[in-house]
C-alpha positions in Angstrom: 45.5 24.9 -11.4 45.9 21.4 -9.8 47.4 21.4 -6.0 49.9 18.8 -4.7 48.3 17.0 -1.6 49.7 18.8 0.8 49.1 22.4 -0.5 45.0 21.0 -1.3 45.3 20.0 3.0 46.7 23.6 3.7 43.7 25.3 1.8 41.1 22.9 3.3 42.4 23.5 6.7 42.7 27.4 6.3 39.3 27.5 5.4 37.5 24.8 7.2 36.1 27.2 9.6 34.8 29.5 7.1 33.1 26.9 5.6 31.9 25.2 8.4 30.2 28.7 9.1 28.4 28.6 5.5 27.2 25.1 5.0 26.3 25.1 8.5 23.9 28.1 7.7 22.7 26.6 4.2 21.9 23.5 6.4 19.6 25.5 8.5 17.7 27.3 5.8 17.1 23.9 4.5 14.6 23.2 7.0 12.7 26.6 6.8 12.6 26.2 3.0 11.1 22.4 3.2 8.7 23.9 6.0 7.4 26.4 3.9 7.4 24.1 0.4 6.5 20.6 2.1 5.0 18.0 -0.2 3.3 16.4 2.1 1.5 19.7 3.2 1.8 23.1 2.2 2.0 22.5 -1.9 -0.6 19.6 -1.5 -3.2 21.9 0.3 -2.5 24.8 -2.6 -3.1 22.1 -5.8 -6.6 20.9 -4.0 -7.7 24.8 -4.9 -7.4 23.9 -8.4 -8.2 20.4 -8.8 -10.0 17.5 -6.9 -7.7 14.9 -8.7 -6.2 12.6 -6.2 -3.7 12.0 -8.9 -2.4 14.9 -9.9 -2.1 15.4 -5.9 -0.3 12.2 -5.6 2.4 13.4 -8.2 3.1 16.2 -5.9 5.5 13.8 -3.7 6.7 11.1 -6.2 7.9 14.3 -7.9 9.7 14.9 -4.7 11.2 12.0 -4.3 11.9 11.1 -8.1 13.1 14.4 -8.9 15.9 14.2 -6.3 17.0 10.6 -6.7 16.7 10.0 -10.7 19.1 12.5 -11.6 22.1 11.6 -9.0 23.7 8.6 -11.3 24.0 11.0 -14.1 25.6 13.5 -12.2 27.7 11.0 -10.5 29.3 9.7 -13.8 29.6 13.6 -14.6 31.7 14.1 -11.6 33.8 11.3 -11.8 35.9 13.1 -14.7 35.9 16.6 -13.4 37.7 17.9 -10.2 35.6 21.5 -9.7 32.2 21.2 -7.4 31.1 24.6 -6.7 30.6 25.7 -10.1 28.1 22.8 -10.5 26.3 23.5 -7.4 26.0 27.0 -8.0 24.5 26.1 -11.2 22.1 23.6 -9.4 21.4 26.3 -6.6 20.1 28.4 -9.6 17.4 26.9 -11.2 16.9 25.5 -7.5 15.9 29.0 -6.6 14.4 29.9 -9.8 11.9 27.1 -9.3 10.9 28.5 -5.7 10.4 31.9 -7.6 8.3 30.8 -9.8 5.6 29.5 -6.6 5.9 33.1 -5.7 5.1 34.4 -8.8 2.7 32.1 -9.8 0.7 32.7 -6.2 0.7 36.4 -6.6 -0.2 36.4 -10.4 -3.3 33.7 -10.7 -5.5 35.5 -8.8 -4.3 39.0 -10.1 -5.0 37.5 -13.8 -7.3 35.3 -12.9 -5.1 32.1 -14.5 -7.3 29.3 -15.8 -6.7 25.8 -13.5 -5.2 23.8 -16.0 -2.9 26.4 -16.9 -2.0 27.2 -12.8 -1.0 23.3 -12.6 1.0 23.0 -16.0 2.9 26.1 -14.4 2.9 24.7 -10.7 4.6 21.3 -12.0 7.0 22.8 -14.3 8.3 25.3 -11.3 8.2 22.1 -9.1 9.9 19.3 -11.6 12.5 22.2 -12.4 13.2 22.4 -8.6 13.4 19.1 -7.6 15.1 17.7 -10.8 18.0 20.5 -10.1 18.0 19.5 -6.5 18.9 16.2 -7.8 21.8 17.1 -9.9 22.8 19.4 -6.8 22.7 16.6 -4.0 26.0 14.5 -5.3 28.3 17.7 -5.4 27.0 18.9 -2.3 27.8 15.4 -0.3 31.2 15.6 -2.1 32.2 19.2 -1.4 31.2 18.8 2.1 33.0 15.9 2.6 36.5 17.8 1.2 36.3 20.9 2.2 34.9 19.9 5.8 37.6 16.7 6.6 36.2 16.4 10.1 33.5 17.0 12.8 30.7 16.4 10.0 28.6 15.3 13.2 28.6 18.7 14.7 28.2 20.2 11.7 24.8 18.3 11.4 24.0 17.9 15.2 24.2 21.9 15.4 22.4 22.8 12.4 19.7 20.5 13.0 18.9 21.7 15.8 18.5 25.5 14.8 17.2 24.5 11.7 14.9 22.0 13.8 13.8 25.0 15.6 13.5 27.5 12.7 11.0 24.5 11.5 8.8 24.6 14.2 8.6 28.0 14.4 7.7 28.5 10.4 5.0 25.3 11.6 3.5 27.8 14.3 3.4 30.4 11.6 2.1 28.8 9.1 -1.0 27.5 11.5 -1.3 31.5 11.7 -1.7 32.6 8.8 -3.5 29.6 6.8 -6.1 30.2 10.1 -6.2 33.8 9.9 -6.4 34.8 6.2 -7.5 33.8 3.2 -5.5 31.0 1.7 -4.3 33.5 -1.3 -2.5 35.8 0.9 -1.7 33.1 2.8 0.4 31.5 0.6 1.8 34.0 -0.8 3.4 34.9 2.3 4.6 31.3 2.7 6.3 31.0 -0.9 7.8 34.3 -0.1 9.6 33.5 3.1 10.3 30.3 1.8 12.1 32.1 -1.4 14.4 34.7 1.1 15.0 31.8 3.0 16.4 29.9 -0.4 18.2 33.3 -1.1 20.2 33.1 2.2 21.1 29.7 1.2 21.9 30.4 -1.9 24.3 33.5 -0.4 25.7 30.8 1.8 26.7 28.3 -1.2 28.5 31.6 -3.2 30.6 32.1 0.1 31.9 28.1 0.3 35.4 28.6 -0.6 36.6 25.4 -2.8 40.2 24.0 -3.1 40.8 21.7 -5.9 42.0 18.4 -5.1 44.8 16.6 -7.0 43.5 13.8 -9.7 43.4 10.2 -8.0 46.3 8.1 -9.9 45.6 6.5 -12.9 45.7 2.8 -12.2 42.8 3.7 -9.3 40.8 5.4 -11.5 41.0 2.4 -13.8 40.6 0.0 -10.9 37.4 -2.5 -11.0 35.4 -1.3 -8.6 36.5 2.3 -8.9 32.8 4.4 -8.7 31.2 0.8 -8.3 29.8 1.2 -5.3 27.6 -2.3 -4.9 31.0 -4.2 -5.8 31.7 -2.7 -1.9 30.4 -6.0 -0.2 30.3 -3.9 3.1 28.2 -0.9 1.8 25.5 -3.2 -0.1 25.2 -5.1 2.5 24.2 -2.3 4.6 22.0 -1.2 1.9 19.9 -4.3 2.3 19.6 -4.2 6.4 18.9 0.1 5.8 16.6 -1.0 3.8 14.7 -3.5 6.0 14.6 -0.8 8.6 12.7 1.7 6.1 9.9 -0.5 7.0 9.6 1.5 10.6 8.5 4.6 9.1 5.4 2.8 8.5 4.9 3.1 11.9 5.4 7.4 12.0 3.0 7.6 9.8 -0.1 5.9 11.4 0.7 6.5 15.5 -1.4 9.8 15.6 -4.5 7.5 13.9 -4.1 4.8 16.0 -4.1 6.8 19.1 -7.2 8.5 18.1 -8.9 5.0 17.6 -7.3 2.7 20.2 -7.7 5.6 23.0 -10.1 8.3 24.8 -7.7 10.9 22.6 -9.6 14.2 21.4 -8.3 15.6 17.8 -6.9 18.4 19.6 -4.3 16.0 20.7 -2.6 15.8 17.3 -0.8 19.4 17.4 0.3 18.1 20.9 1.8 14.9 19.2 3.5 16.8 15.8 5.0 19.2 18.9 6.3 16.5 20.9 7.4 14.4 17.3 9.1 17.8 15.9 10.8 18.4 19.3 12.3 15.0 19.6 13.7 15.2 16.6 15.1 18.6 16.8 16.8 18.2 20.4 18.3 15.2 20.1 20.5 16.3 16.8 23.6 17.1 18.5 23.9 13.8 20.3 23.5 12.0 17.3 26.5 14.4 15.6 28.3 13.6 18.7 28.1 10.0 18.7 28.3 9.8 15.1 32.2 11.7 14.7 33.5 9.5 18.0 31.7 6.2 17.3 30.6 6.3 13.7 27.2 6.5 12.2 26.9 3.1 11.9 25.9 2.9 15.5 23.8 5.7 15.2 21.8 4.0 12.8 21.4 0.6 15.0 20.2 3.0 17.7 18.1 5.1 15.9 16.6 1.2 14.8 16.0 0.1 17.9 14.3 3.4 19.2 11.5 3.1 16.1 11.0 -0.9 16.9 10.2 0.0 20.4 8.1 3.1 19.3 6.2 0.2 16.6 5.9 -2.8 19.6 5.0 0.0 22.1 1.8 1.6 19.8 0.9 -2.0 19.2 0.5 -2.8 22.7 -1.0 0.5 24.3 -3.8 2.5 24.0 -3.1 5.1 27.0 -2.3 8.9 26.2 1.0 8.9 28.2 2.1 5.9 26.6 1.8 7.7 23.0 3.3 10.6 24.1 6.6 8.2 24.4 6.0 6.3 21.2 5.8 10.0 19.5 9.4 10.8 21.8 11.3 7.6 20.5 9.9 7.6 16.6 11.0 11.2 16.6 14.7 10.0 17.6 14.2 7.8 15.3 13.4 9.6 12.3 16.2 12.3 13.1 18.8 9.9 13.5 18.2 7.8 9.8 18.2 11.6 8.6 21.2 12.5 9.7 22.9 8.8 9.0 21.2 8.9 5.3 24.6 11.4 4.2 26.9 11.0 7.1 27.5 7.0 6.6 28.1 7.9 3.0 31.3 9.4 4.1 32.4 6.6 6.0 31.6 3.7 3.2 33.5 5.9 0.3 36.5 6.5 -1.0 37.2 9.8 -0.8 37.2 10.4 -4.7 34.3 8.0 -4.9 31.5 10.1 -2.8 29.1 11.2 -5.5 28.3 7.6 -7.0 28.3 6.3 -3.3 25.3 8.9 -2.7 23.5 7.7 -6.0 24.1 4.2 -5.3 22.4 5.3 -1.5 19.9 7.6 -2.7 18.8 5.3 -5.5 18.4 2.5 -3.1 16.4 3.8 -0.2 14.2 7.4 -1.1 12.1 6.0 -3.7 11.6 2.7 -1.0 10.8 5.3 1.8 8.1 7.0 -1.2 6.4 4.0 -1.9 6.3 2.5 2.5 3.1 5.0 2.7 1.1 3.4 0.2 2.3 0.0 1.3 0.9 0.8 4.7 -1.9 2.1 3.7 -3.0 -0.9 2.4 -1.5 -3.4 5.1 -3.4 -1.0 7.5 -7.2 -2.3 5.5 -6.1 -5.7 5.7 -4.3 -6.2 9.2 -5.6 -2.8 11.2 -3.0 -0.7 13.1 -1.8 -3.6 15.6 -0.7 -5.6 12.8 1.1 -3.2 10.7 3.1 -1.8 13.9 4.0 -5.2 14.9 5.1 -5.9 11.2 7.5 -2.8 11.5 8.5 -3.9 14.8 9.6 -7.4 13.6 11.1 -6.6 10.4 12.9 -3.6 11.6 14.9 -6.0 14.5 15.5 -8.2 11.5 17.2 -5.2 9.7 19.3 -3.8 13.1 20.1 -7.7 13.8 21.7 -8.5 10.4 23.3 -5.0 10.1 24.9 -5.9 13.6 26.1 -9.4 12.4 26.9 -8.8 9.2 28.3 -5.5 8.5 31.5 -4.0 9.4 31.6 -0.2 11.1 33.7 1.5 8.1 34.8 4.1 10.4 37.0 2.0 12.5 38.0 0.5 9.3 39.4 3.1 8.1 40.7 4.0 11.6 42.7 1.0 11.1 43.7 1.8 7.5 44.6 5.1 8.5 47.0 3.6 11.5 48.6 1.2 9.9 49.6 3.7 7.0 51.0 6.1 9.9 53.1 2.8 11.2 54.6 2.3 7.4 
């Protein structure tokens, strides 16, 4: 049954805090869950086991990245025409969680029945396409539920729970050091995929608790208008998608500081856990201020911030070699990296319409995940031709160029609609 406005406001506000409580938690697992399932690490190091194909290895992120993006149009134009979210992202939670399941089962049964490679891997990327193409249809109604049901203080939401769930990560770091260095990687990962998959079960107990209202239908003649779920017609919002963009080009930089110190400086390999400590930290502590800045100021300016930490992390690599002077390019690229996180969603809200949210993500996502995919490889091979100095001077430059055109040339949307909202009151 449709609500009017006012009685959809009384049920968001009666049970905002429960809510808040819930998505706040599935936030948190969220970070255990990647720990444990990383594509960068964990599922890479269990594939080499079965095949020495740089390849097949390779898929293991683009899956990642593709799975979660391709799917969001679709499920944008799908949610344009419906008013219900949670059944949808229960749905997605599902197979979500079935794919997780199927790591588990598929570590515990190979070596039990003694599983032939090629048919591990057929069964390793089906579980993992499954899971990442139903995190892609999940991600739109997630943005959009959230930003109903919770109307305000998104930034504490995200400040909060990125910090416990930054925590939870470095401890499921510390424990997976542990155990990959104290058993056998078969038991190993077993254990892994299993905390990983009662971690994904607490979520998904989370996501059945959200309590949904059902907004009223926007009115016809917006619905019809011409840039209704047209989210590059919004001059403001592509712009910022170009100068975003621009700035992707400082996670170049993140990637290559723990290399460059061990070449440029007296650094011992046993430096590097001291650097992914000190990275992990940074980003984990300075969550909340981000949240905090982000619900007074916008997160607009936490994105220009964020910028201008990672070009002085880029020109500071590219003109040290000392260990003390690492230890703060590993400090600021770790504010860095937490703060485009946390903006990556949050600035969606602030952009959209509120009954425009879920082609506003895939308009975002599309735009900028597979760009941050393919910056690794495009370092990679900047780093053979110019050497480490070069590339971090390149991120340095072009990243300024990105934070100096998004300061000229686009508009903070949340004192926009600051305005908007005022002058409405006045009428």
């Amino acid at each position: 049954m449709e609500l009017t406005h006012e009685r959809f406001q009384e049920q968001v506000e009666k049970n905002y805090r429960w809510n808040f409580f819930w998505m706040a938690l599935d936030n948190m697992m969220f970070f255990f869950i990647f720990m444990g399932l990383s594509p960068y690490t964990v599922l890479p190091f269990y594939v080499q086991h079965f095949t020495d194909s740089s390849i097949l290895i390779g898929l293991i992120p683009a899956i990642y990245i593709l799975g979660n993006t391709l799917p969001q149009p679709f499920m944008a134009r799908f949610l344009a025409k419906r008013s219900e979210r949670k059944k949808y992202l229960i749905i997605a939670a599902f197979f979500q969680r079935f794919g997780i399941l199927g790591f588990l089962l598929l570590s515990i049964m190979q070596p039990l029945l003694n599983l032939s490679n090629s048919l591990t891997l057929v069964i390793f990327f089906a579980m993992m396409t499954l899971q990442n193409v139903a995190s892609g249809f999940y991600v739109p109604a997630w943005i959009d539920f959230m930003g109903k049901m919770i109307p305000r203080k998104k930034g504490l939401l995200f400040g909060v729970s990125n910090f416990l769930g930054g925590l939870l990560g470095i401890a499921m770091g510390a424990l997976l050091t542990y155990l990959l260095d104290n058993y056998p990687y078969q038991q190993a990962i077993q254990v892994i995929f299993g905390i990983s998959f009662l971690a994904s079960m607490i979520s998904f107990g989370a996501v059945l608790s959200w309590r949904e209202a059902i907004p009223p239908q926007p009115e016809i003649n917006q619905r019809n208008a011409e840039t209704h779920n047209k989210p590059l017609k919004n001059r403001n919002f592509a712009t910022y998608l170009i100068f975003r963009g621009l700035m992707v080009v400082l996670e170049i930089g993140t990637s290559y500081y723990t290399l460059a110190a061990l070449e440029k400086g007296n650094i011992t390999p046993g430096q590097i856990g001291i650097f992914t400590t000190i990275l992990s930290m940074a980003e984990t502590v300075v969550n909340p201020l981000w949240g905090w800045l982000g619900d007074r100021k916008g997160f607009i300016t936490v994105v220009k911030i964020s910028a201008l930490l990672g070009v002085a992390a880029a020109l500071l690599a590219a003109n040290t070699s000392s260990l003390a002077a690492f230890y703060v390019v590993f400090i600021l690229a770790g504010a860095m990296v937490s703060g485009f996180q946390m903006t990556n969603l949050n600035t969606i809200y602030e952009f959209s319409p509120p009954d425009q949210i879920p082609a506003y993500t895939a308009a975002s996502q599309i735009a900028l995940s597979p760009l941050s995919g393919v910056i690794p490889f495009i370092g990679g091979a900047l780093v053979n031709a110019f050497g480490y100095t070069g590339v971090f001077w390149l991120a340095g430059v072009v990243g300024m160029i990105g934070l100096t055109g998004m300061t000229a040339f686009v508009k903070n949307p949340k004192k926009s609609k600051n305005v908007l909202h005022e002058g409405a009151l006045d009428d």
